[in-house]
PDB file as gemmi writes it, atoms N, CA and C in Angstrom:
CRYST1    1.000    1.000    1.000  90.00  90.00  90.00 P 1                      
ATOM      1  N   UNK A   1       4.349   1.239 -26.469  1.00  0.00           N  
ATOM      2  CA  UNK A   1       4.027   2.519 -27.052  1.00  0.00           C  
ATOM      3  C   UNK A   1       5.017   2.824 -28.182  1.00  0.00           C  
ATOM      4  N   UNK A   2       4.695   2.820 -29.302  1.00  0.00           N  
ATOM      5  CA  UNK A   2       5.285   4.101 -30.292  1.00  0.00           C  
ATOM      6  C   UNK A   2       5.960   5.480 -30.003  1.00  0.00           C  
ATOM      7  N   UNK A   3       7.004   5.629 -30.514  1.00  0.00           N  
ATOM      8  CA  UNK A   3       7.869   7.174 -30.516  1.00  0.00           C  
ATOM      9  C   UNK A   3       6.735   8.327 -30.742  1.00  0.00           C  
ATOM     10  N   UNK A   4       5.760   7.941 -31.965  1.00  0.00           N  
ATOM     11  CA  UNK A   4       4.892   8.884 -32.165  1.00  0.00           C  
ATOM     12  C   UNK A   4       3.574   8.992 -31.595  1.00  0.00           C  
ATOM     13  N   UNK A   5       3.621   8.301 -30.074  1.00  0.00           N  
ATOM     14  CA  UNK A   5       2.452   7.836 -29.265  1.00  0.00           C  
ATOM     15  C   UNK A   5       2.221   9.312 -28.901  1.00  0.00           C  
ATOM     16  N   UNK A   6       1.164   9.959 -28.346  1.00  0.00           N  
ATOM     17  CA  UNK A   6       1.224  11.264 -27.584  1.00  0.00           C  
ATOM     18  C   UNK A   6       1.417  10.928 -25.940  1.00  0.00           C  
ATOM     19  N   UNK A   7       1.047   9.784 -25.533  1.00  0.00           N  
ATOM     20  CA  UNK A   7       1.112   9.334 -24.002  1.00  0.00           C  
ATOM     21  C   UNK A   7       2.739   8.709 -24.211  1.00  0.00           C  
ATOM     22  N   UNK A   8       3.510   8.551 -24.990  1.00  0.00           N  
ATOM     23  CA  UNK A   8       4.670   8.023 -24.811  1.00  0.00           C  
ATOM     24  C   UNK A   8       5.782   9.840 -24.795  1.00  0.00           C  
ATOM     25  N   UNK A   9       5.400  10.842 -25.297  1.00  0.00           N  
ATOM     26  CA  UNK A   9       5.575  12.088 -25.274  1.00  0.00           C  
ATOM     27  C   UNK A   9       5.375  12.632 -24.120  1.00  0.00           C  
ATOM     28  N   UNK A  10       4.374  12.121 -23.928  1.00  0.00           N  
ATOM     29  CA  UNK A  10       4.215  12.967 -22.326  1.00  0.00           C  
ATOM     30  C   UNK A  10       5.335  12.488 -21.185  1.00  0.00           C  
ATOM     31  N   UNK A  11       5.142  10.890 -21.365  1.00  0.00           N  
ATOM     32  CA  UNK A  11       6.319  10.289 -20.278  1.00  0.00           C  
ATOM     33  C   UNK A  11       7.588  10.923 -20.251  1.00  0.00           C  
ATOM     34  N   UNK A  12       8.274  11.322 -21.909  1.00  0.00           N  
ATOM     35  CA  UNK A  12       9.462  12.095 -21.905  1.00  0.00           C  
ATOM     36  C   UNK A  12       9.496  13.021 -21.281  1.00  0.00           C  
ATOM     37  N   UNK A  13       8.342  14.089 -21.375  1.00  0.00           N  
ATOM     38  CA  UNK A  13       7.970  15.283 -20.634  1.00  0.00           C  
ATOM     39  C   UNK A  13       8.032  15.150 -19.130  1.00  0.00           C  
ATOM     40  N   UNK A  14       7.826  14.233 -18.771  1.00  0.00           N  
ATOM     41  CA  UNK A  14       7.494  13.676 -17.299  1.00  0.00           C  
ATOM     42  C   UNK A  14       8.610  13.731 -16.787  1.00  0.00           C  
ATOM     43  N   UNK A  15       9.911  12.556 -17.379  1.00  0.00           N  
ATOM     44  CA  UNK A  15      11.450  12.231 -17.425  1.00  0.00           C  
ATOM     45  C   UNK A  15      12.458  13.960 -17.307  1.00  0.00           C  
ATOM     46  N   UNK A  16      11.926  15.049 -17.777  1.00  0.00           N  
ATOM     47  CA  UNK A  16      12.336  16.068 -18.174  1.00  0.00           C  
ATOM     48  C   UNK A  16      12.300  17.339 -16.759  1.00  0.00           C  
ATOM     49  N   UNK A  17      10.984  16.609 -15.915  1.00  0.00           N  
ATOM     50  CA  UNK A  17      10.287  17.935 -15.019  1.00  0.00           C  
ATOM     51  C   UNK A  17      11.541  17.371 -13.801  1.00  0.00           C  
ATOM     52  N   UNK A  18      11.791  18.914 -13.586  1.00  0.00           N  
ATOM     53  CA  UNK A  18      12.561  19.030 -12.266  1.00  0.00           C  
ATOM     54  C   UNK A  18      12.212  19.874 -11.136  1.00  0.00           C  
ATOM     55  N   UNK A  19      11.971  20.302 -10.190  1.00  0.00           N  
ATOM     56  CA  UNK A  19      11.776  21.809  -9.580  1.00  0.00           C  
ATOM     57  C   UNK A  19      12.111  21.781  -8.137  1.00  0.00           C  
ATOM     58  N   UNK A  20      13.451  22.416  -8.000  1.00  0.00           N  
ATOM     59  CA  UNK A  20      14.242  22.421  -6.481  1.00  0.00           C  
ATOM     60  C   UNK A  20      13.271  22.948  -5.152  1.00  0.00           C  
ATOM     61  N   UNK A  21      13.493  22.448  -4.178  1.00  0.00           N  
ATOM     62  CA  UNK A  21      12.243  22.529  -3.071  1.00  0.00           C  
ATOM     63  C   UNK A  21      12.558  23.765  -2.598  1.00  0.00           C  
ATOM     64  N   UNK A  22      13.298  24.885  -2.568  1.00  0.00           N  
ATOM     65  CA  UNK A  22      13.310  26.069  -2.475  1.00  0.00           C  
ATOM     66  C   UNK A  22      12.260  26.843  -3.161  1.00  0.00           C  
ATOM     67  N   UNK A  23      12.351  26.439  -4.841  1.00  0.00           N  
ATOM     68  CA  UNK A  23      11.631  27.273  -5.552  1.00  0.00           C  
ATOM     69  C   UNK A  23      10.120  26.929  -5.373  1.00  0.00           C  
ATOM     70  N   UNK A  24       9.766  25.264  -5.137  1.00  0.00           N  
ATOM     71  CA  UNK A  24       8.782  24.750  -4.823  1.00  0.00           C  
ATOM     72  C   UNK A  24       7.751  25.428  -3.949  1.00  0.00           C  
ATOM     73  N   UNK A  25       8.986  25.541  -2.709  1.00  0.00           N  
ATOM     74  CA  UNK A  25       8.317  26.103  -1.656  1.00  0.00           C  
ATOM     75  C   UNK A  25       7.936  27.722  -1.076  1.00  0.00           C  
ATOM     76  N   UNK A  26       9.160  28.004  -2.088  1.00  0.00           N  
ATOM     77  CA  UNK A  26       8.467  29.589  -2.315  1.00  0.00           C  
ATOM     78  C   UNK A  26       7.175  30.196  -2.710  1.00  0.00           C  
ATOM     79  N   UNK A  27       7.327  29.542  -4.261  1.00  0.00           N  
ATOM     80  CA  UNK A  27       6.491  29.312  -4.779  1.00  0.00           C  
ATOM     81  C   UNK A  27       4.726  29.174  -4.302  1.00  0.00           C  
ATOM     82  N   UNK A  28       4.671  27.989  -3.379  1.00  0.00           N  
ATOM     83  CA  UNK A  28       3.379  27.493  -2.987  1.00  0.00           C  
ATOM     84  C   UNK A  28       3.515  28.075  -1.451  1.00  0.00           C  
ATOM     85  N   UNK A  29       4.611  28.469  -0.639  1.00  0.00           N  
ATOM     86  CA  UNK A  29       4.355  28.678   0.620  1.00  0.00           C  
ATOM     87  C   UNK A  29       3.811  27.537   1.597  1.00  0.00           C  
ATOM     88  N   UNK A  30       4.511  26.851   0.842  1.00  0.00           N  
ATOM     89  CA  UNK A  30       4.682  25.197   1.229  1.00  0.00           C  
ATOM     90  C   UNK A  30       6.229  24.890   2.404  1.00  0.00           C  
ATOM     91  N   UNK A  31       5.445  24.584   3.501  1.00  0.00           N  
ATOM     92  CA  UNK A  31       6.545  24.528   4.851  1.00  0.00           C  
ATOM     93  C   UNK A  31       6.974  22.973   4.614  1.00  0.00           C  
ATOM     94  N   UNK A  32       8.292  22.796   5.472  1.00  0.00           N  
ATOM     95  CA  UNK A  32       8.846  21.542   4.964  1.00  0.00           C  
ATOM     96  C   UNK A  32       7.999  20.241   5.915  1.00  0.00           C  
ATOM     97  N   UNK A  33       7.476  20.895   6.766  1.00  0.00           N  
ATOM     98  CA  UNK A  33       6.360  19.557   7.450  1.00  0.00           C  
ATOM     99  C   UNK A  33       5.611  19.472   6.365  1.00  0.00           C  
ATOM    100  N   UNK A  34       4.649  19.585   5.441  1.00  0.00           N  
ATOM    101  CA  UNK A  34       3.864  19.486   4.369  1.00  0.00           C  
ATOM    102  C   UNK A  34       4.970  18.821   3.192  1.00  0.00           C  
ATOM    103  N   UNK A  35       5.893  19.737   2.606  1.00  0.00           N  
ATOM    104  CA  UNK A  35       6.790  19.236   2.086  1.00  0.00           C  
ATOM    105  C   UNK A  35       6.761  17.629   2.272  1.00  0.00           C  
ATOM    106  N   UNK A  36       7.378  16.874   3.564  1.00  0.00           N  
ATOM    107  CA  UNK A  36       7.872  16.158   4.132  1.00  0.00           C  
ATOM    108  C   UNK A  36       6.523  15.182   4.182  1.00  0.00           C  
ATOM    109  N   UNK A  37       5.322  15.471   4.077  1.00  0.00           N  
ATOM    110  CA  UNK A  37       4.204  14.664   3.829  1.00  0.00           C  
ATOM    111  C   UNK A  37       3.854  14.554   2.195  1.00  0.00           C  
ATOM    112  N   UNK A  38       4.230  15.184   1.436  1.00  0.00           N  
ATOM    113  CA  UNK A  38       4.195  15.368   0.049  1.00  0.00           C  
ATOM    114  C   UNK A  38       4.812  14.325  -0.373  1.00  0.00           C  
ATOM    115  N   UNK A  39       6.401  14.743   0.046  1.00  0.00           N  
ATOM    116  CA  UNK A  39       7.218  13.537  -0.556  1.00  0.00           C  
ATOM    117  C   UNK A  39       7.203  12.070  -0.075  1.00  0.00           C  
ATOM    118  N   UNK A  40       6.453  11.884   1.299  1.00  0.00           N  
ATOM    119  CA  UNK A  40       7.195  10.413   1.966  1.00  0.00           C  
ATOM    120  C   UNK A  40       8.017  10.136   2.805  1.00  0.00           C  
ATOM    121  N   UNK A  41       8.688  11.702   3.299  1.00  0.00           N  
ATOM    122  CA  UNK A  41       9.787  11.670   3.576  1.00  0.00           C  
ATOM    123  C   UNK A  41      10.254  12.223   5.600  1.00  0.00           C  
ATOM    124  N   UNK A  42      11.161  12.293   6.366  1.00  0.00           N  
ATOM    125  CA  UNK A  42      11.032  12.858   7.277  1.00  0.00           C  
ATOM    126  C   UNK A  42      11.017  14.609   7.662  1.00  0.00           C  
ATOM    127  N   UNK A  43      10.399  14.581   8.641  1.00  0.00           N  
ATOM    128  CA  UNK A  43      10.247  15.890   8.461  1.00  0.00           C  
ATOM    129  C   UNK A  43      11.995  16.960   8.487  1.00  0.00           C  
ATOM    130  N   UNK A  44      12.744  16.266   8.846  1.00  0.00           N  
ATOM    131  CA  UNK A  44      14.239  16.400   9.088  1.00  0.00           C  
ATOM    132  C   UNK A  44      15.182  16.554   8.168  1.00  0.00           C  
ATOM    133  N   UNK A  45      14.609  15.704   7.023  1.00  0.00           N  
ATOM    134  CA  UNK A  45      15.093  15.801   5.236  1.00  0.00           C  
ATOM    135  C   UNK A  45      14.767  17.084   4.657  1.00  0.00           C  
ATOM    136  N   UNK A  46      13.147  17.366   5.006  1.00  0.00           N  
ATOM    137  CA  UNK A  46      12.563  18.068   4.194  1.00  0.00           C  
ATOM    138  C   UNK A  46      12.981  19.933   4.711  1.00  0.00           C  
ATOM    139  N   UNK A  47      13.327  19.525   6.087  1.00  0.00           N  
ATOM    140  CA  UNK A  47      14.078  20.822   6.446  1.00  0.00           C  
ATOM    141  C   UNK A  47      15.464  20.953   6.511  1.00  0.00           C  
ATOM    142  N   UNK A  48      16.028  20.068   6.252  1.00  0.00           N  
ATOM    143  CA  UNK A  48      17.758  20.801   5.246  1.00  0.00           C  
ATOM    144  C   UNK A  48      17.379  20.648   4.307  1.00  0.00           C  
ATOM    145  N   UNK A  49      16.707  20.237   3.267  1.00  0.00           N  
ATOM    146  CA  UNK A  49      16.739  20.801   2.185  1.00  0.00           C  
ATOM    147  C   UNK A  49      16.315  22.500   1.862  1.00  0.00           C  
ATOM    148  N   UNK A  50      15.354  22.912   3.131  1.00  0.00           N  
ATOM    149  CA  UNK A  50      15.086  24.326   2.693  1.00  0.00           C  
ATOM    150  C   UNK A  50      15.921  24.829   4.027  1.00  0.00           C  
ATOM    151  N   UNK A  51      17.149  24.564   4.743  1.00  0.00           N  
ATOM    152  CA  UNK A  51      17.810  24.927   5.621  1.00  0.00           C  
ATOM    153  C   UNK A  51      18.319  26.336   4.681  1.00  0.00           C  
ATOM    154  N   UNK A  52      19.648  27.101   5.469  1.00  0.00           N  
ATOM    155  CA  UNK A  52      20.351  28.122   5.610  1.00  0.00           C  
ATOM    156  C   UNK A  52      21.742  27.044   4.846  1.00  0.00           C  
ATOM    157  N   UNK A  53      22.273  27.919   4.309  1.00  0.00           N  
ATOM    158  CA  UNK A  53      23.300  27.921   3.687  1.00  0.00           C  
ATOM    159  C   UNK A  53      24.363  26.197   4.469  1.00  0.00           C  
ATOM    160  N   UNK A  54      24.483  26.510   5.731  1.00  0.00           N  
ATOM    161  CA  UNK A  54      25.688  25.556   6.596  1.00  0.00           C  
ATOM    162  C   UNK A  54      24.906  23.917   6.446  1.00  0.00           C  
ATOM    163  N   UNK A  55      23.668  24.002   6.573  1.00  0.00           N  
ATOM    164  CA  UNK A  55      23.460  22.264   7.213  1.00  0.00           C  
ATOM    165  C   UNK A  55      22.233  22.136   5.474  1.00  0.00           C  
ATOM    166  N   UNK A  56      22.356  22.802   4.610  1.00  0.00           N  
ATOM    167  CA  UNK A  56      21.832  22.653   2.994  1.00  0.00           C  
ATOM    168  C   UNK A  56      21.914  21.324   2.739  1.00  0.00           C  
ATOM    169  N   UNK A  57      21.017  19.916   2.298  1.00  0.00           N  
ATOM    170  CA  UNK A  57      21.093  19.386   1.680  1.00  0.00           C  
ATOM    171  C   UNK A  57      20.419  19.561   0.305  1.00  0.00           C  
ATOM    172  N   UNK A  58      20.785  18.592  -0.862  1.00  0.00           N  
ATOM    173  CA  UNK A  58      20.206  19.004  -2.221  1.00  0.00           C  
ATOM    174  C   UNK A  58      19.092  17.264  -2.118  1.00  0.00           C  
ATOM    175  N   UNK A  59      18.313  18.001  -2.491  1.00  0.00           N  
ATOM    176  CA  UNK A  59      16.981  16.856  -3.138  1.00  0.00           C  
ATOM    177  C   UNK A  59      17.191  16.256  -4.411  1.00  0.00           C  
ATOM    178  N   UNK A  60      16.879  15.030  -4.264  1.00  0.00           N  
ATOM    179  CA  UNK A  60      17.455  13.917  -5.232  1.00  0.00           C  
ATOM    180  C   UNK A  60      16.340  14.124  -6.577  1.00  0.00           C  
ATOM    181  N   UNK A  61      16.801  13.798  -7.495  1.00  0.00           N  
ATOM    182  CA  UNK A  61      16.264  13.898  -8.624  1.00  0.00           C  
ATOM    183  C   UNK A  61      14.959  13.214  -8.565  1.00  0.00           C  
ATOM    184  N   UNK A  62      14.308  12.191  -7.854  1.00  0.00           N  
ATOM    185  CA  UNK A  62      12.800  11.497  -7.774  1.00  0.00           C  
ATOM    186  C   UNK A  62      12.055  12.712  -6.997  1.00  0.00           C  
ATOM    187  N   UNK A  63      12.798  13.396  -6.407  1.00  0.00           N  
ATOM    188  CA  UNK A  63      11.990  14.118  -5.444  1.00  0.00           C  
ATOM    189  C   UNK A  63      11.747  15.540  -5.752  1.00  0.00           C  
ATOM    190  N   UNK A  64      12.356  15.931  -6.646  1.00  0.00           N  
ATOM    191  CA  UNK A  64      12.392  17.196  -7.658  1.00  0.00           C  
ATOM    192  C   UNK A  64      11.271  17.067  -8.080  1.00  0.00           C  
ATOM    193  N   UNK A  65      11.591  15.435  -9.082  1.00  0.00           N  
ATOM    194  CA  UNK A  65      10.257  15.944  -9.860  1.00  0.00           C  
ATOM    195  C   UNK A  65       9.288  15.774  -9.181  1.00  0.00           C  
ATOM    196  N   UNK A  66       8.903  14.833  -8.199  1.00  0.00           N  
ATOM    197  CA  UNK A  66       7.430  15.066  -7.352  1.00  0.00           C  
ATOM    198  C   UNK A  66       6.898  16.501  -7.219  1.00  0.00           C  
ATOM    199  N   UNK A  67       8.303  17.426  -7.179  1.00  0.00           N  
ATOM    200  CA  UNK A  67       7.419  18.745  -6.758  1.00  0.00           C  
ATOM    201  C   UNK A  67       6.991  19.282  -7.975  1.00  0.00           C  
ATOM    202  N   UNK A  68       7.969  18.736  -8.939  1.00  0.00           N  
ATOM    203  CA  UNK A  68       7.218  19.513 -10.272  1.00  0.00           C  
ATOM    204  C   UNK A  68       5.996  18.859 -10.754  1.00  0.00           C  
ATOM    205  N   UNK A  69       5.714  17.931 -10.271  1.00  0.00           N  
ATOM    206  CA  UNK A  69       4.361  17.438 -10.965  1.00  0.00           C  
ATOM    207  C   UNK A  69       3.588  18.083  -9.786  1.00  0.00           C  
ATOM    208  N   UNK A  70       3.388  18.269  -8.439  1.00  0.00           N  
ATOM    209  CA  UNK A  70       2.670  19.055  -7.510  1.00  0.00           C  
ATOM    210  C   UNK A  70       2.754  20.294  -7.776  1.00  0.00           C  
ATOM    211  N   UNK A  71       3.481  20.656  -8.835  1.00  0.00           N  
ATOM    212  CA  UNK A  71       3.426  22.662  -9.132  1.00  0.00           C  
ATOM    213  C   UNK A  71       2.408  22.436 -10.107  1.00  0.00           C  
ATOM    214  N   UNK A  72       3.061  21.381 -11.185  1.00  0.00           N  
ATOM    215  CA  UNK A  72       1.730  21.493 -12.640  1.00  0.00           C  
ATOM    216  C   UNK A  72       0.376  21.173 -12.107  1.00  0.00           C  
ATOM    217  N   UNK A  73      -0.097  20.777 -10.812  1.00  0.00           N  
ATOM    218  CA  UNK A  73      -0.860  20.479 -10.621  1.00  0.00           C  
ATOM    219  C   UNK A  73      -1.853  20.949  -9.654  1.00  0.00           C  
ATOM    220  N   UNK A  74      -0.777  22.054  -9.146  1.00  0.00           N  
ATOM    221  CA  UNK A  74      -1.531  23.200  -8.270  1.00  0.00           C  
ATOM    222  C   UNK A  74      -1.851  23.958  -9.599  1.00  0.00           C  
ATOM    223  N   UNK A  75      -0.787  24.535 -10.184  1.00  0.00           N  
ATOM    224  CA  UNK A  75      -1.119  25.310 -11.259  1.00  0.00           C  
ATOM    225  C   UNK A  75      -2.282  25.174 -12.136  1.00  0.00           C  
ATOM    226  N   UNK A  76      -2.782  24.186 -12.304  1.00  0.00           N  
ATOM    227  CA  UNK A  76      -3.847  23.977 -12.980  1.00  0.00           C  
ATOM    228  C   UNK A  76      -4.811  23.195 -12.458  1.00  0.00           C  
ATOM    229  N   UNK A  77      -4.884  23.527 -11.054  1.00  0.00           N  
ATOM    230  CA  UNK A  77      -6.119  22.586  -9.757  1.00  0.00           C  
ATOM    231  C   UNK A  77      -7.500  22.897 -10.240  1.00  0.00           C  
ATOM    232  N   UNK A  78      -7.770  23.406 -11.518  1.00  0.00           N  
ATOM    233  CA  UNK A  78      -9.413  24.003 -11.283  1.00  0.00           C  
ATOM    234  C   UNK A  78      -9.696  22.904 -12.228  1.00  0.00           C  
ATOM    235  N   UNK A  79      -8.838  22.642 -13.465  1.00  0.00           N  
ATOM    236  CA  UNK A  79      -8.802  21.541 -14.353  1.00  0.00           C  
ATOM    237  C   UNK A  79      -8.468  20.073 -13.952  1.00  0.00           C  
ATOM    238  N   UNK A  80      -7.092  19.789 -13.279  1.00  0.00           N  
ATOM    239  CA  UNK A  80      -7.248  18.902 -13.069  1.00  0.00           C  
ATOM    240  C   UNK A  80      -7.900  17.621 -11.788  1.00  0.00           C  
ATOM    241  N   UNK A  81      -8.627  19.054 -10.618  1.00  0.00           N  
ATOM    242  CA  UNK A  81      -9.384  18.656  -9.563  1.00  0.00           C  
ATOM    243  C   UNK A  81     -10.160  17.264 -10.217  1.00  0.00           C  
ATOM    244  N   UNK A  82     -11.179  17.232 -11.480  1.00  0.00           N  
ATOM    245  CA  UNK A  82     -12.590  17.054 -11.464  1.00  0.00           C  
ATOM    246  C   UNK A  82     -11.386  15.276 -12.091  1.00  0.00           C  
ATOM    247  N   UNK A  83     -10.506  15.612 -12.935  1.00  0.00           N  
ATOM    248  CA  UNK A  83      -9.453  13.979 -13.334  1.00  0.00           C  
ATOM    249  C   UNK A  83      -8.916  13.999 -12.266  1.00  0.00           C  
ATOM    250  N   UNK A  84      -8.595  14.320 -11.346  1.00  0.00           N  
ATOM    251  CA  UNK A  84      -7.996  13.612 -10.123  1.00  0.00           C  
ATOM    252  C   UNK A  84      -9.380  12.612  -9.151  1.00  0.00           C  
ATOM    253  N   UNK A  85     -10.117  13.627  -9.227  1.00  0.00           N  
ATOM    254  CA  UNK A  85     -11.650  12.764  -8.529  1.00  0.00           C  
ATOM    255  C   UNK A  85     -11.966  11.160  -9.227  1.00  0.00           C  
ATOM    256  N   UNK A  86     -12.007  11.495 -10.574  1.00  0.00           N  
ATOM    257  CA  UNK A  86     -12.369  10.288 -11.244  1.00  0.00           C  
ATOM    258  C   UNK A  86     -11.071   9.140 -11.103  1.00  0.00           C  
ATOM    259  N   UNK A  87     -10.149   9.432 -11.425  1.00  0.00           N  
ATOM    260  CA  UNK A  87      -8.928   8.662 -11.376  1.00  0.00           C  
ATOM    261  C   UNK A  87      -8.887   7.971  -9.914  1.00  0.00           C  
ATOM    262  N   UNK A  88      -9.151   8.497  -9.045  1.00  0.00           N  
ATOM    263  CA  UNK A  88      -9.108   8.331  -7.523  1.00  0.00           C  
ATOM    264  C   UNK A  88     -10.524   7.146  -7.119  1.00  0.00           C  
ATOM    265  N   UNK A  89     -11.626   7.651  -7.618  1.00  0.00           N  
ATOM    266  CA  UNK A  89     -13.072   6.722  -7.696  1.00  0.00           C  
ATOM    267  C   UNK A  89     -12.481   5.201  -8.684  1.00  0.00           C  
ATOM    268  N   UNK A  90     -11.834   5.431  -9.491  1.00  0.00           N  
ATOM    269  CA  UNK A  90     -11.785   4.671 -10.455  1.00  0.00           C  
ATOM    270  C   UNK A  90     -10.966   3.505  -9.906  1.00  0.00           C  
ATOM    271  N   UNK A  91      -9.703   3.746  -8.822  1.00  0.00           N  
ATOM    272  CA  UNK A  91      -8.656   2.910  -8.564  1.00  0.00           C  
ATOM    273  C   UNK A  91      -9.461   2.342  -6.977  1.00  0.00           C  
ATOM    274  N   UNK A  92      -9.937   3.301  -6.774  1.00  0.00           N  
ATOM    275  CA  UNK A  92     -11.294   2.678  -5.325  1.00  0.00           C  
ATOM    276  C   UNK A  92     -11.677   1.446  -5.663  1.00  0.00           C  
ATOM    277  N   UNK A  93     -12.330   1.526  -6.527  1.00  0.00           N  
ATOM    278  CA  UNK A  93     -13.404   0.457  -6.904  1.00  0.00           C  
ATOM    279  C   UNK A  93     -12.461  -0.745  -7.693  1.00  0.00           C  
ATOM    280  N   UNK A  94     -11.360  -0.809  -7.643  1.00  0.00           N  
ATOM    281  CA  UNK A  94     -10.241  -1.583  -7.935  1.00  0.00           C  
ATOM    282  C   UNK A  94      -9.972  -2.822  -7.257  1.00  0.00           C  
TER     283      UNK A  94                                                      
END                                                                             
């Protein structure tokens, strides 16, 4: 890809998205069992990260952005429902 690609722009954009699982989960009212199926992860991770102040862990930068691409993508579920369907049919038949 080219600097002046628009899909090589987006990847930067991509490289850029962060969003801490507090705000994530405020946000969506997203519990850390869901959380914890979102990311891949145990359900045990996903609740110190939204723990109380004493047993707080911080979420690693791969896992940030997972939530920020699951916010842009709640955020705009009416649009990108119908490209997630096709994208999904498309890698099926793969």
């Amino acid at each position: 890809m080219i600097e002046s690609d628009p899909q090589c722009r987006v990847l930067e954009l991509h490289n850029q998205m962060f969003l801490c699982p507090q705000d994530f989960s405020y946000r969506w009212n997203i519990d850390y069992e869901t959380l914890a199926q979102m990311c891949g992860l145990s359900k045990s991770t996903t609740y110190h990260w939204l723990a109380g102040q004493a047993s707080r862990r911080t979420a690693g930068l791969p896992y940030q952005r997972i939530m920020a691409v699951a916010d842009l993508l709640l955020e705009n579920a009416e649009q990108v429902y119908p490209l997630l369907e096709s994208w999904q049919s498309r890698n099926r038949s793969s």
